[in-house]
N, C-alpha and C positions, 0 to 999 in steps of 0.2 A: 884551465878549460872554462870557456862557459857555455851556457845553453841560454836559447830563446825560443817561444811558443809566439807564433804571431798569426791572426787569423788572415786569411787571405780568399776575399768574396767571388774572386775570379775561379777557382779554382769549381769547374764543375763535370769532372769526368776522370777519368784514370787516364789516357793521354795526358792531361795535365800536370797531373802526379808524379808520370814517370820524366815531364820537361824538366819540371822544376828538382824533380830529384838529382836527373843527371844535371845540369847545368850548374847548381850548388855547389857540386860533390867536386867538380872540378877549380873550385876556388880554391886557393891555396889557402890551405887551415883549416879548411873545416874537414871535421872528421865524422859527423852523421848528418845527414839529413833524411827527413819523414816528411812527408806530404800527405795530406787523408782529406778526400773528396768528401766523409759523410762530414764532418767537422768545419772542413773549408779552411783547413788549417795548417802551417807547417813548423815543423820542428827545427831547430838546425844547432849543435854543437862546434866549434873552432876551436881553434888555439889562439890563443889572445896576442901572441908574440909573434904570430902569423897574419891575422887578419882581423877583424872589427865586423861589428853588427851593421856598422854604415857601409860598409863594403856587400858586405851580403846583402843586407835591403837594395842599394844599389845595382843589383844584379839583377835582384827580385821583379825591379822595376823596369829596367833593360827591357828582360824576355818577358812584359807585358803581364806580370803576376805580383800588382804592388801590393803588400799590406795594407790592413787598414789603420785609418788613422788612433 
């Protein structure tokens, strides 16, 4: 498993929380994701034999919620 914390500036309400939570969640591998409006911030765990962090950013960025640099 691993985990990453990435700050994400888009993120400024709880509709956005719950986008990016469900959209994640549905990647194949990952097994948590957290999103927190006061932080601006999301969490996300995978399974590495599933899927990559460039996968998820990639998604992040898709639905308009890209990390920052």
């Amino acid at each position: 498993m691993a985990e990453k914390t990435v700050s994400v500036p888009t993120i400024s309400c709880g509709h956005c929380v719950k986008t990016i939570e469900r959209e994640v969640a549905e990647l194949d591998g990952v097994t948590s994701v957290s999103a927190d409006a006061g932080s601006r911030s999301v969490t996300v765990t995978w399974d590495e034999g599933a899927t990559s962090w460039p996968a998820v950013e990639e998604l992040l960025v898709e639905i308009n919620y890209p990390p920052a640099e």
